[in-house]
Biotite code that builds the C-alpha atoms (Angstrom):
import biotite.structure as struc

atoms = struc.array([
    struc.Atom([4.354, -3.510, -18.976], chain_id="A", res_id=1, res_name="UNK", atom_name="CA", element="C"),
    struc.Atom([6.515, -6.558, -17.762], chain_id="A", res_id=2, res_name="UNK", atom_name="CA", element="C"),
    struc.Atom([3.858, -7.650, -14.447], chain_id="A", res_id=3, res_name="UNK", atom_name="CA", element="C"),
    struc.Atom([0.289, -9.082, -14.313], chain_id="A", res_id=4, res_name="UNK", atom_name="CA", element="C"),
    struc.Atom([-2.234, -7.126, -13.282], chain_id="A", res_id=5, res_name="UNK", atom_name="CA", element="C"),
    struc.Atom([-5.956, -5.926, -13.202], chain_id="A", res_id=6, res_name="UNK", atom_name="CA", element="C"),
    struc.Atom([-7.000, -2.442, -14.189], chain_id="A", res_id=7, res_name="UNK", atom_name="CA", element="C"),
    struc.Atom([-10.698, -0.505, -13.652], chain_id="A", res_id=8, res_name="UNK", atom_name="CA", element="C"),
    struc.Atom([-10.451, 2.937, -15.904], chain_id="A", res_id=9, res_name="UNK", atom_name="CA", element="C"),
    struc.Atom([-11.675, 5.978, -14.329], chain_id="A", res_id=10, res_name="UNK", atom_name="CA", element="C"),
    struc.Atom([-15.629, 5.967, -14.870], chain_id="A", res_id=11, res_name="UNK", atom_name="CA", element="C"),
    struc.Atom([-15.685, 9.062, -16.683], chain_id="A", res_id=12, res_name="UNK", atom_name="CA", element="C"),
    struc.Atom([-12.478, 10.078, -19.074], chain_id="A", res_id=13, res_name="UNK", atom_name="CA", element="C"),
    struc.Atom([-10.896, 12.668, -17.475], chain_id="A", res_id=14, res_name="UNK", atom_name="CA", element="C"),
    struc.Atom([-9.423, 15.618, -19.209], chain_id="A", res_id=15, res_name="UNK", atom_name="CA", element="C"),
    struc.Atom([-6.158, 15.059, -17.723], chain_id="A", res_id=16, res_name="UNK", atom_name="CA", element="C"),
    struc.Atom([-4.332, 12.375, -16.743], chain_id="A", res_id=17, res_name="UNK", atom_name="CA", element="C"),
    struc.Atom([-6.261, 10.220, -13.973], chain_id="A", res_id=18, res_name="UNK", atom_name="CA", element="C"),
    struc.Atom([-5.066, 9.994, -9.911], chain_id="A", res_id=19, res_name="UNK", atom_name="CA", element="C"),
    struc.Atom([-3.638, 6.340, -9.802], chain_id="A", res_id=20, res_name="UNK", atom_name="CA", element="C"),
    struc.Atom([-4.937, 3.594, -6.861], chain_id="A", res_id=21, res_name="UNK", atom_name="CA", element="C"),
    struc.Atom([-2.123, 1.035, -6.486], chain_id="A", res_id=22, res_name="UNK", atom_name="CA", element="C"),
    struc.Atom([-3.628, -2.233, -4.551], chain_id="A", res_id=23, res_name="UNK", atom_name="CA", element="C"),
    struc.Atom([-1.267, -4.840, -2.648], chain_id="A", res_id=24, res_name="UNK", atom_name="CA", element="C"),
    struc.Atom([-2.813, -8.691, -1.863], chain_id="A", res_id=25, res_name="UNK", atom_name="CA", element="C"),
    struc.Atom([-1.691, -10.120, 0.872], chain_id="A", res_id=26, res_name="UNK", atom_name="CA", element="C"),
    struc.Atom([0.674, -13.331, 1.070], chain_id="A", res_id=27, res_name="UNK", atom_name="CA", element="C"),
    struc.Atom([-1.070, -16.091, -0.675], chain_id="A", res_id=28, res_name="UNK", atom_name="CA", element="C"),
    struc.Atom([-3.460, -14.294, -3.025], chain_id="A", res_id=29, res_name="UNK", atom_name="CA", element="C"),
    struc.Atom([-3.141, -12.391, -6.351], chain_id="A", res_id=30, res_name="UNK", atom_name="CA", element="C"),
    struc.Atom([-4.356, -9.483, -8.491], chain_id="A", res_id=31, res_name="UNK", atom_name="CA", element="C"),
    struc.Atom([-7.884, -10.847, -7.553], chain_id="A", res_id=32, res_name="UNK", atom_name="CA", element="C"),
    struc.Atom([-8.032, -10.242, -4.373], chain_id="A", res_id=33, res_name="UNK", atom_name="CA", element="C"),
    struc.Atom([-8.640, -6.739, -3.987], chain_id="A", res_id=34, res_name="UNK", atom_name="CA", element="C"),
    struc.Atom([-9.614, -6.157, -7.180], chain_id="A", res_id=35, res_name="UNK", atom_name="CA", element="C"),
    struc.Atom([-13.273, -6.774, -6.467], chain_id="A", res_id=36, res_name="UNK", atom_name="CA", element="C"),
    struc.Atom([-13.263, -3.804, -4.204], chain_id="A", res_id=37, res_name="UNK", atom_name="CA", element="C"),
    struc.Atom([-12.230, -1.516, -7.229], chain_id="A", res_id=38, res_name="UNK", atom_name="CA", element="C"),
    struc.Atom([-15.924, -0.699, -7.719], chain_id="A", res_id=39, res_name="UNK", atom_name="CA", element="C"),
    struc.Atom([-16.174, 1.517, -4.576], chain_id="A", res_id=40, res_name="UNK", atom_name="CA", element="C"),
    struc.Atom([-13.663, 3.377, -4.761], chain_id="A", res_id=41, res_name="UNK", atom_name="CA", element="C"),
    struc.Atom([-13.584, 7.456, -6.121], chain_id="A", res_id=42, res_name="UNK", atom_name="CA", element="C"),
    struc.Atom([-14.504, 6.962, -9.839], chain_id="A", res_id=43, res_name="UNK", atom_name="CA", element="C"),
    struc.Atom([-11.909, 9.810, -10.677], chain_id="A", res_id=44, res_name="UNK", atom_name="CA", element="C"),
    struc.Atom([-9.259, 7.259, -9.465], chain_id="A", res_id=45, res_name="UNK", atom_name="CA", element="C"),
    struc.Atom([-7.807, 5.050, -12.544], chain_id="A", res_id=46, res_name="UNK", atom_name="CA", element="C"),
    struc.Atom([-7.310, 1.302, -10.193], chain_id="A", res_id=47, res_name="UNK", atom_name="CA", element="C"),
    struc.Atom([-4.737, -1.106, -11.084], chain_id="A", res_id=48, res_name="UNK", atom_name="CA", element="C"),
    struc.Atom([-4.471, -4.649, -8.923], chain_id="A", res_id=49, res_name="UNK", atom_name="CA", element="C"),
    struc.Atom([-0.616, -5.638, -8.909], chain_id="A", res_id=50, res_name="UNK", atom_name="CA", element="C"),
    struc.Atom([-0.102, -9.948, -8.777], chain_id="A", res_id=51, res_name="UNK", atom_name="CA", element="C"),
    struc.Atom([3.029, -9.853, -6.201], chain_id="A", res_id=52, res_name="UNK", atom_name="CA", element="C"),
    struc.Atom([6.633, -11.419, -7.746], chain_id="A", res_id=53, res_name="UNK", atom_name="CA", element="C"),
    struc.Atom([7.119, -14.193, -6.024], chain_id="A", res_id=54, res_name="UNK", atom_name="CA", element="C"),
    struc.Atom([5.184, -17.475, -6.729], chain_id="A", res_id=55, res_name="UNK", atom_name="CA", element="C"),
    struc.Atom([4.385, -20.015, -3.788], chain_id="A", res_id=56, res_name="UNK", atom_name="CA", element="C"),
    struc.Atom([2.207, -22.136, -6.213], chain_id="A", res_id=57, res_name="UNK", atom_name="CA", element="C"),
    struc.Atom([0.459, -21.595, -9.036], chain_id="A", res_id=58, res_name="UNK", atom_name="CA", element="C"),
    struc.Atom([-2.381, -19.122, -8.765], chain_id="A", res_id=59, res_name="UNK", atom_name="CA", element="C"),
    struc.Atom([-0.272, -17.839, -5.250], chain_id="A", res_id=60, res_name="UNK", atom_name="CA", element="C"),
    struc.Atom([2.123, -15.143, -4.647], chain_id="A", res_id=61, res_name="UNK", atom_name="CA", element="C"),
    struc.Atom([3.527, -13.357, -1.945], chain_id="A", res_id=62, res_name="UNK", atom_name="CA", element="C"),
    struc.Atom([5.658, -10.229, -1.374], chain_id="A", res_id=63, res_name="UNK", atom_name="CA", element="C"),
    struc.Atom([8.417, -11.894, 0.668], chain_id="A", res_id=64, res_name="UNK", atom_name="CA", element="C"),
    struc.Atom([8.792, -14.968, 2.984], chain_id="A", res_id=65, res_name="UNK", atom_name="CA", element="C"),
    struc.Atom([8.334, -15.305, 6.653], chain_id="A", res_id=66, res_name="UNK", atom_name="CA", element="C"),
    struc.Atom([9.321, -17.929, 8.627], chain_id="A", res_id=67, res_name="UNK", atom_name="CA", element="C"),
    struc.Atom([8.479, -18.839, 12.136], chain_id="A", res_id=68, res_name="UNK", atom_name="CA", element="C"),
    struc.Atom([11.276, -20.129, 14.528], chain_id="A", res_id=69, res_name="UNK", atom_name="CA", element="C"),
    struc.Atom([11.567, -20.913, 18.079], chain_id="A", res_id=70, res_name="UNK", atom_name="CA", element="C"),
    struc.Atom([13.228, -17.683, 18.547], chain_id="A", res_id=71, res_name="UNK", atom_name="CA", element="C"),
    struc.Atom([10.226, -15.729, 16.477], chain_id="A", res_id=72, res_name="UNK", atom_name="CA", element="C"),
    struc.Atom([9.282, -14.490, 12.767], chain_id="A", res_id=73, res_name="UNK", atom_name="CA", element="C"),
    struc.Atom([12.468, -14.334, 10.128], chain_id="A", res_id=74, res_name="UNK", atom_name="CA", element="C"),
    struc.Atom([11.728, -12.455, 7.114], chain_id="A", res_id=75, res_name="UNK", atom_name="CA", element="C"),
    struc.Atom([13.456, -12.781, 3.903], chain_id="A", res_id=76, res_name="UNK", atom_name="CA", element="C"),
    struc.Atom([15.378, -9.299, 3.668], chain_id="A", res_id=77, res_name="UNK", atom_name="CA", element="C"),
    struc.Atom([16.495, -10.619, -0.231], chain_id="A", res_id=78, res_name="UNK", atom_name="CA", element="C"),
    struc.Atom([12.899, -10.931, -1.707], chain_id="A", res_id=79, res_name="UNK", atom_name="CA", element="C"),
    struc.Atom([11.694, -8.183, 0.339], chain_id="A", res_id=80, res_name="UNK", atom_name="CA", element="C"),
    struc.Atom([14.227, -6.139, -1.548], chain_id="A", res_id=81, res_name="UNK", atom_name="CA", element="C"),
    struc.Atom([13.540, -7.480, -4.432], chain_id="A", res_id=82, res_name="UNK", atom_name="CA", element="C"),
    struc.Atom([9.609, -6.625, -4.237], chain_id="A", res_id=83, res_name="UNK", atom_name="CA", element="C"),
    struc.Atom([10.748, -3.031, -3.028], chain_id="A", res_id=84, res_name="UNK", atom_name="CA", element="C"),
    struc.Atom([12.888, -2.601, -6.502], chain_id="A", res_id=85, res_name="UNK", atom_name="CA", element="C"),
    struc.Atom([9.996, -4.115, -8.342], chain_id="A", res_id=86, res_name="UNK", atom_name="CA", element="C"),
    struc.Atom([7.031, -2.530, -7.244], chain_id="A", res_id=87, res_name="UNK", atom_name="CA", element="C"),
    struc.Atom([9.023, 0.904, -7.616], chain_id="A", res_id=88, res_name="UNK", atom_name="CA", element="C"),
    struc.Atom([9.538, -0.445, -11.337], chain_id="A", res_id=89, res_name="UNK", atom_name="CA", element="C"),
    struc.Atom([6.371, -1.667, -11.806], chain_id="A", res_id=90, res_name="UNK", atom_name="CA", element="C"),
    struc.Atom([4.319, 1.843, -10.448], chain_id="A", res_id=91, res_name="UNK", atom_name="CA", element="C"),
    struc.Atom([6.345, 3.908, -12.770], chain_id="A", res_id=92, res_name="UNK", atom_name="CA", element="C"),
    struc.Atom([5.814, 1.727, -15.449], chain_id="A", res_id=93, res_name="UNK", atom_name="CA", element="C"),
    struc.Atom([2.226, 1.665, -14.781], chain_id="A", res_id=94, res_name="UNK", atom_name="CA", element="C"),
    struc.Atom([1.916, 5.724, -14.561], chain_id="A", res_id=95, res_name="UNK", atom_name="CA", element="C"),
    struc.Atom([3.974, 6.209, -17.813], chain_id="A", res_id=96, res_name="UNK", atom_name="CA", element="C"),
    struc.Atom([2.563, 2.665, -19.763], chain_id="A", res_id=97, res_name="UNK", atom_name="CA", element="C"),
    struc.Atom([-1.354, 4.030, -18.817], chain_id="A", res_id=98, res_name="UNK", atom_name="CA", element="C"),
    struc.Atom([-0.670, 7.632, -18.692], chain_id="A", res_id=99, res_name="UNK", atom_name="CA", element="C"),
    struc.Atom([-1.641, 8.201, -15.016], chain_id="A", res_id=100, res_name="UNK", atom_name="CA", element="C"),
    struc.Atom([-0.688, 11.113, -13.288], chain_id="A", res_id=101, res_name="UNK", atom_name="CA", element="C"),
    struc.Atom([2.604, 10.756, -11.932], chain_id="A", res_id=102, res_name="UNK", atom_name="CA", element="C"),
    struc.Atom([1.896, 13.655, -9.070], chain_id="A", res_id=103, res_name="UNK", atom_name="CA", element="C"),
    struc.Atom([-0.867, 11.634, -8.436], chain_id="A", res_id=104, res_name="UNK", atom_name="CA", element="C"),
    struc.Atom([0.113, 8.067, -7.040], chain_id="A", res_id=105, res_name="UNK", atom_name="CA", element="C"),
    struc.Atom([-1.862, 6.286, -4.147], chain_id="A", res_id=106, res_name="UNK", atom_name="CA", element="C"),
    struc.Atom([-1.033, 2.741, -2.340], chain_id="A", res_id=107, res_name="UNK", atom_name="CA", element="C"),
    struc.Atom([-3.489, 0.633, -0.562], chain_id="A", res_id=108, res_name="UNK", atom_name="CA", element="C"),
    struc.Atom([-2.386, -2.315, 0.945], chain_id="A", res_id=109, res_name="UNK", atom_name="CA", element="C"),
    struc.Atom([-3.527, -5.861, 3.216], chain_id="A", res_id=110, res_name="UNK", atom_name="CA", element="C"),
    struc.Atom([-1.169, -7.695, 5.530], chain_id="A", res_id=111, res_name="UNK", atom_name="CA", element="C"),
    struc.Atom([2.027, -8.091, 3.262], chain_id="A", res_id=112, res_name="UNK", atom_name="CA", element="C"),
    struc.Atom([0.626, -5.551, 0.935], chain_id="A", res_id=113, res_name="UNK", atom_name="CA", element="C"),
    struc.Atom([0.148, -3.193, 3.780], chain_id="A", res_id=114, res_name="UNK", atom_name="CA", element="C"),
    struc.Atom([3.539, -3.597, 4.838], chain_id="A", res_id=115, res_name="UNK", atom_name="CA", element="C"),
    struc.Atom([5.294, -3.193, 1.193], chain_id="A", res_id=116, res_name="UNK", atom_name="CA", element="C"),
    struc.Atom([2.692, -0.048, 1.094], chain_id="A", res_id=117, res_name="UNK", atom_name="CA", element="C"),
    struc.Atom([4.555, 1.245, 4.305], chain_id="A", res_id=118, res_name="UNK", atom_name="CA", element="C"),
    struc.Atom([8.287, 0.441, 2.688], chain_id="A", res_id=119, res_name="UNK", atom_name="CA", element="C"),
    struc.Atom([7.416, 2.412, -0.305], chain_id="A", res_id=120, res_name="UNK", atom_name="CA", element="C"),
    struc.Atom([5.776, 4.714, 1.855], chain_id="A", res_id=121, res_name="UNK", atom_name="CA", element="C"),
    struc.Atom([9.566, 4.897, 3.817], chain_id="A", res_id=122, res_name="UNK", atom_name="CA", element="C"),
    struc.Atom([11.792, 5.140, 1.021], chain_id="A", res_id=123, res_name="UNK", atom_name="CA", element="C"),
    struc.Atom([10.245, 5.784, -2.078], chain_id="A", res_id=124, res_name="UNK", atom_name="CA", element="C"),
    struc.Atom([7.699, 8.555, -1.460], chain_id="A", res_id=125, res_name="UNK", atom_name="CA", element="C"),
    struc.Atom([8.886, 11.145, -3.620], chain_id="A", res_id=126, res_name="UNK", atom_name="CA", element="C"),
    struc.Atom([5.806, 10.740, -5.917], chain_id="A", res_id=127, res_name="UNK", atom_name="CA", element="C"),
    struc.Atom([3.253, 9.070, -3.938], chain_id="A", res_id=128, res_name="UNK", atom_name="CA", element="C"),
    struc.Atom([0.511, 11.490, -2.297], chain_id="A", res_id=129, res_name="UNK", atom_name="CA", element="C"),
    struc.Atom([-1.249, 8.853, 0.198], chain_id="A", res_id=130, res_name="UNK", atom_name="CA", element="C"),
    struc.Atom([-0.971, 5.152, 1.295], chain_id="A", res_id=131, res_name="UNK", atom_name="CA", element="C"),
    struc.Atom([-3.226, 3.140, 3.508], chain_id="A", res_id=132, res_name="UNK", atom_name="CA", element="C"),
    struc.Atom([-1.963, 0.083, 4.968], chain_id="A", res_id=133, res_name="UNK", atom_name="CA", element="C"),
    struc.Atom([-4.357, -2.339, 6.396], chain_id="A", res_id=134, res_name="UNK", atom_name="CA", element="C"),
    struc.Atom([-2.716, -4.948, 8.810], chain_id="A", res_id=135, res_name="UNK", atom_name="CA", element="C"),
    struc.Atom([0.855, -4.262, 7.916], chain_id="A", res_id=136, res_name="UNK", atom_name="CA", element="C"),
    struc.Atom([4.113, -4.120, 10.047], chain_id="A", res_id=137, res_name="UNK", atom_name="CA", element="C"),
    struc.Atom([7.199, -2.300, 9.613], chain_id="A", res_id=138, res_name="UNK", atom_name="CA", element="C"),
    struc.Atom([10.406, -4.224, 7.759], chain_id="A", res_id=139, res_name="UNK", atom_name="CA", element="C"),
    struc.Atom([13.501, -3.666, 8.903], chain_id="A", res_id=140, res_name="UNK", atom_name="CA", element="C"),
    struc.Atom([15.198, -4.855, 5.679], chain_id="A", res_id=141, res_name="UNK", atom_name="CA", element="C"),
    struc.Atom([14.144, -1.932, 3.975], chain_id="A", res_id=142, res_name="UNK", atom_name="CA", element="C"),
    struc.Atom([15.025, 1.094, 7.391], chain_id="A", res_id=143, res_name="UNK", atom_name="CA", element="C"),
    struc.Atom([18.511, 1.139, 5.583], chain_id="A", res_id=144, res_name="UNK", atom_name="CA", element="C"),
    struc.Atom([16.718, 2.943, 2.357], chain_id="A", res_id=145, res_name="UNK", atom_name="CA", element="C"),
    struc.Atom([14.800, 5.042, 4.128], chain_id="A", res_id=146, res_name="UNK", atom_name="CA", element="C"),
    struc.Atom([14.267, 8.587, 2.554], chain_id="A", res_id=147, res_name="UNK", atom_name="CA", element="C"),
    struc.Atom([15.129, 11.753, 4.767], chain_id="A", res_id=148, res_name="UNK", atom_name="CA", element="C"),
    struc.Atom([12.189, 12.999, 7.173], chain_id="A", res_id=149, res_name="UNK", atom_name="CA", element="C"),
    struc.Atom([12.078, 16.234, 4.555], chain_id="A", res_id=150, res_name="UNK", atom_name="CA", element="C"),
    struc.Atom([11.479, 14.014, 1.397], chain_id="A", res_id=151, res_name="UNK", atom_name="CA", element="C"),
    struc.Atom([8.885, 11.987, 3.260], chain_id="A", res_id=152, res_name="UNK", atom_name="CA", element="C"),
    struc.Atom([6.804, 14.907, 5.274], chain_id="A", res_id=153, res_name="UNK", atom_name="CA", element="C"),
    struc.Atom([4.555, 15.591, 2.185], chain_id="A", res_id=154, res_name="UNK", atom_name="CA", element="C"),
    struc.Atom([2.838, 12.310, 2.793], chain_id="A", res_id=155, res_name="UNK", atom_name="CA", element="C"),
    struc.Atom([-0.610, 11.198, 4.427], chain_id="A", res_id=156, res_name="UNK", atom_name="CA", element="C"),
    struc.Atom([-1.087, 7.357, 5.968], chain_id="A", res_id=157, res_name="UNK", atom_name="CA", element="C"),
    struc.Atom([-4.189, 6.129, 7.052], chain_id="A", res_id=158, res_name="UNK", atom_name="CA", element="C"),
    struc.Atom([-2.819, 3.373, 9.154], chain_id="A", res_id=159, res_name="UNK", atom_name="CA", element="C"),
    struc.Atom([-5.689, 0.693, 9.897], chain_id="A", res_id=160, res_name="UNK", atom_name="CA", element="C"),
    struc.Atom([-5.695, -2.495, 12.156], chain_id="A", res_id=161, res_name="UNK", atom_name="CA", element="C"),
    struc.Atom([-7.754, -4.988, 14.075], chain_id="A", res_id=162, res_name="UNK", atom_name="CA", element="C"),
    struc.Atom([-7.414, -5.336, 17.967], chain_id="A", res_id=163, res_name="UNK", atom_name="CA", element="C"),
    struc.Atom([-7.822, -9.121, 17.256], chain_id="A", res_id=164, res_name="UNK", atom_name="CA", element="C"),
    struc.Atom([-5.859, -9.736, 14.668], chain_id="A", res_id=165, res_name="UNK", atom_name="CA", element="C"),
    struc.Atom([-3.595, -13.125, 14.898], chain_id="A", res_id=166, res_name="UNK", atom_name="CA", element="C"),
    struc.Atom([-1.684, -12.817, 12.242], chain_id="A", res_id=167, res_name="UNK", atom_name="CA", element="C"),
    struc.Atom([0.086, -9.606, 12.240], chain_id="A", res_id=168, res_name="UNK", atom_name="CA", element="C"),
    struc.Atom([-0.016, -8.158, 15.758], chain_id="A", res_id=169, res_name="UNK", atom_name="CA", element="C"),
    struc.Atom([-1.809, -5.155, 16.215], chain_id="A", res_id=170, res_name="UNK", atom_name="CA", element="C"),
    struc.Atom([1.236, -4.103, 18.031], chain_id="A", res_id=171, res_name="UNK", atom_name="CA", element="C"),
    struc.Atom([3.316, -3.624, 14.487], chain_id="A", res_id=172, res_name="UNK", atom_name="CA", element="C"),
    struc.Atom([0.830, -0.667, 13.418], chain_id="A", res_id=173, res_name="UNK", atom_name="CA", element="C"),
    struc.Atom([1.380, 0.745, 16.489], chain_id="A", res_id=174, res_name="UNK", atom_name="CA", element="C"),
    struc.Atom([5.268, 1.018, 16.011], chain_id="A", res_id=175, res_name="UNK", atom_name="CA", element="C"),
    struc.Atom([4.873, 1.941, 12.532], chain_id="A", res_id=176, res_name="UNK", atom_name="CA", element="C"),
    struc.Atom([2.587, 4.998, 13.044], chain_id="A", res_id=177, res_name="UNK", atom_name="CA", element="C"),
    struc.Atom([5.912, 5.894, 16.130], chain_id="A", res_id=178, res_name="UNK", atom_name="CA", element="C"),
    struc.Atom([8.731, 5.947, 13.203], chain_id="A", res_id=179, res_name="UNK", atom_name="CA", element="C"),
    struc.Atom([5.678, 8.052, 10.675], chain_id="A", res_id=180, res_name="UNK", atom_name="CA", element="C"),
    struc.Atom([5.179, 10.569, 13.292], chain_id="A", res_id=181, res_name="UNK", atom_name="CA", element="C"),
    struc.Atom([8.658, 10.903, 14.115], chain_id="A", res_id=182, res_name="UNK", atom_name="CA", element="C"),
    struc.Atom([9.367, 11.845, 10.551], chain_id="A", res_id=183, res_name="UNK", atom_name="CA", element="C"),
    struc.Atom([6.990, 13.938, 10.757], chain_id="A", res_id=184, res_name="UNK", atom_name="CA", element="C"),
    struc.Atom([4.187, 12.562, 8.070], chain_id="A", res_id=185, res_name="UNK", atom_name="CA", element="C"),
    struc.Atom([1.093, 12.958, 8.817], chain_id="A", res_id=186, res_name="UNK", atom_name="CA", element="C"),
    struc.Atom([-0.995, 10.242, 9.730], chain_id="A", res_id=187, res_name="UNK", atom_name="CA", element="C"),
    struc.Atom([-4.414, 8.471, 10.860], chain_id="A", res_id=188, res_name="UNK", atom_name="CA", element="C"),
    struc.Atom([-4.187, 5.696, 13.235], chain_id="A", res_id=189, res_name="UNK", atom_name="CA", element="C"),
    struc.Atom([-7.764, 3.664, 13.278], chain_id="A", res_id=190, res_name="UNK", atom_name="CA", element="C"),
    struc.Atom([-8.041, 0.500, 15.115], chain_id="A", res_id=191, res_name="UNK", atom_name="CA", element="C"),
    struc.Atom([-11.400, -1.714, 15.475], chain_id="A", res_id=192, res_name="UNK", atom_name="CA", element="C"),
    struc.Atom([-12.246, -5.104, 17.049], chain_id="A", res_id=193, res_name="UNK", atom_name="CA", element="C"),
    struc.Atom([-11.659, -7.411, 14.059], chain_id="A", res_id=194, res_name="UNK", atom_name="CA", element="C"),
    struc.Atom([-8.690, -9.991, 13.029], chain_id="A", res_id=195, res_name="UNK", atom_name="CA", element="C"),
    struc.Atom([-6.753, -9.947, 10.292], chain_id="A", res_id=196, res_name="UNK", atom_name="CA", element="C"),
    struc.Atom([-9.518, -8.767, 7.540], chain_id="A", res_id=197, res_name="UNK", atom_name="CA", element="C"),
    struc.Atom([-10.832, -5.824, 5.720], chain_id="A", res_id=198, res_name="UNK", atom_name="CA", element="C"),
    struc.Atom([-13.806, -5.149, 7.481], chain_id="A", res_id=199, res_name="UNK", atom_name="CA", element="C"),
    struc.Atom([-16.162, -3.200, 6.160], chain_id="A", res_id=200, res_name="UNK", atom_name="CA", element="C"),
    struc.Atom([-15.680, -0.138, 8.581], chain_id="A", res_id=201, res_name="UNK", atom_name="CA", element="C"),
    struc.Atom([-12.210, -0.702, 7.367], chain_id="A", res_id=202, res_name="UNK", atom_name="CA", element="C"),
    struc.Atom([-12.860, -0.242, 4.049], chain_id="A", res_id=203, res_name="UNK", atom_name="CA", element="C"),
    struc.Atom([-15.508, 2.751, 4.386], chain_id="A", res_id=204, res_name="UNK", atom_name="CA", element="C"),
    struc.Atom([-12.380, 4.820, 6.701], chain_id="A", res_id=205, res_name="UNK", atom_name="CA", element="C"),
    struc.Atom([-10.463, 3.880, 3.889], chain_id="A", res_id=206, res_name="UNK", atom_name="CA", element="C"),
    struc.Atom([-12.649, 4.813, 1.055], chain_id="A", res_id=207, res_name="UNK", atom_name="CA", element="C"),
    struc.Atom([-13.307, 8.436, 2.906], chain_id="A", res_id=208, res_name="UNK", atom_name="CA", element="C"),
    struc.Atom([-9.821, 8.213, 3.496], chain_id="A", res_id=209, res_name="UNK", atom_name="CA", element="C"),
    struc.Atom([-8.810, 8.471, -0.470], chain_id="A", res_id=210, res_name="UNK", atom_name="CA", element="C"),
    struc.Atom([-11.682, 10.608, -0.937], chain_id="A", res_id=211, res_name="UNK", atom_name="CA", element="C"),
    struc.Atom([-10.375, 13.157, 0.669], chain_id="A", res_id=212, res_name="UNK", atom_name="CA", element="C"),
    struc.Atom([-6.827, 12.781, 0.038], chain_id="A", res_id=213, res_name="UNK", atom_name="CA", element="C"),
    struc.Atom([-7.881, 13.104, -3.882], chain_id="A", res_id=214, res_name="UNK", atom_name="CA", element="C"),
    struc.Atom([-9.914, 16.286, -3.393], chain_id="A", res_id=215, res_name="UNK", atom_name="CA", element="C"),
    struc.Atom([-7.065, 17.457, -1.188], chain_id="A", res_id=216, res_name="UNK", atom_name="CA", element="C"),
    struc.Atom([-4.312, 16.636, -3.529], chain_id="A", res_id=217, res_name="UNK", atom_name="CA", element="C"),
    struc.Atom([-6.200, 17.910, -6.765], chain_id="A", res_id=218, res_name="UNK", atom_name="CA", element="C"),
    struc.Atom([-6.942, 21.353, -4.933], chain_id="A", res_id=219, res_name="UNK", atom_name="CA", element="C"),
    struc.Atom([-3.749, 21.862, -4.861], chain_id="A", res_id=220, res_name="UNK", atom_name="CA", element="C"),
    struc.Atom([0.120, 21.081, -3.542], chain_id="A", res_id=221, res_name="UNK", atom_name="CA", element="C"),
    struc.Atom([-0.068, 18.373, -0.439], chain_id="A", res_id=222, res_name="UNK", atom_name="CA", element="C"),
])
């Protein structure tokens, strides 16, 4: 597998192939960065940290760029592409290269890894059974590749976001659960008084969250 990343193995080998946990940094950070939270999730899940493509200096990556200008944020619709190609790639060559479950495929994502969780989310979903995007926004580079609502209506988003948050405004969530429900996915909305962090009521909705979606998914069809 051609990317850097961290893996935690189910706890206990399963007799099948194991539910996969995709995690998404933010902009700035690496496979490290939500890789210490690997420990509480479901031990059925197998966890693997992805490092984002783009390097802003050494030991730093981000998903895409975004600039601010008098006239508001500008986002880099070529490397925002480009992370959308590669992290397709890069999950299918994780399920085949570790012999996860393809059926089985779940995102979590912060800030610019919540918002690349939502693009896949949008218009790659056809194997992914859940995604939770923590303080992530909508990108409009990737609405022309968006899948049909019928390809897309299988899925379940827990979409989470603090009130306070200064970085990416609450605000974005809000749209992004609109477009979600529109298509008809559905979806969990869960906002709290904190800024742009994983609190840990965040991460405990978001723990049940997968929980559930796992037993869910492994019951049967979603």
């Amino acid at each position: 597998m051609n990317f850097t990343y961290l893996l935690r193995r189910p706890a206990t080998p399963p007799s099948h192939r194991p539910p996969l946990l995709v995690l998404l940094h933010g902009k700035g950070a690496n496979e490290e960065d939500l890789f210490g939270l690997a420990q509480y999730f479901d031990p059925r899940f197998m966890v693997i940290s992805l490092r984002a493509p783009h390097e802003m200096a050494s030991g730093y990556y981000r998903w895409y760029e975004r600039t601010e200008t008098l006239q508001g944020s500008v986002f880099d619709a070529a490397e925002i592409e480009t992370s959308r190609l590669w992290l397709i790639q890069s999950i299918n060559d994780a399920v085949m290269g570790l012999g996860a479950d393809p059926q089985q495929v779940h995102v979590l994502g912060f800030s610019q890894g919540g918002a690349m969780a939502l693009t896949l989310a949008l218009t790659a979903p056809r194997h992914l059974r859940s995604v939770v995007s923590i303080a992530g926004r909508l990108l409009a580079a990737s609405a022309p590749y968006a899948a049909t609502a019928e390809a897309i209506s299988h899925l379940t988003l827990l979409i989470q976001h603090g009130t306070q948050d200064d970085m990416v405004p609450h605000a974005e969530s809000v749209a992004a659960c609109a477009l979600f429900a529109e298509l008809g996915v559905k979806l969990g909305f869960k906002e709290y008084t904190t800024g742009h962090t994983i609190s840990p009521a965040m991460l405990k909705d978001a723990l049940d969250f997968l929980r559930v979606r796992l037993d869910a998914s492994l019951d049967g069809p979603a």
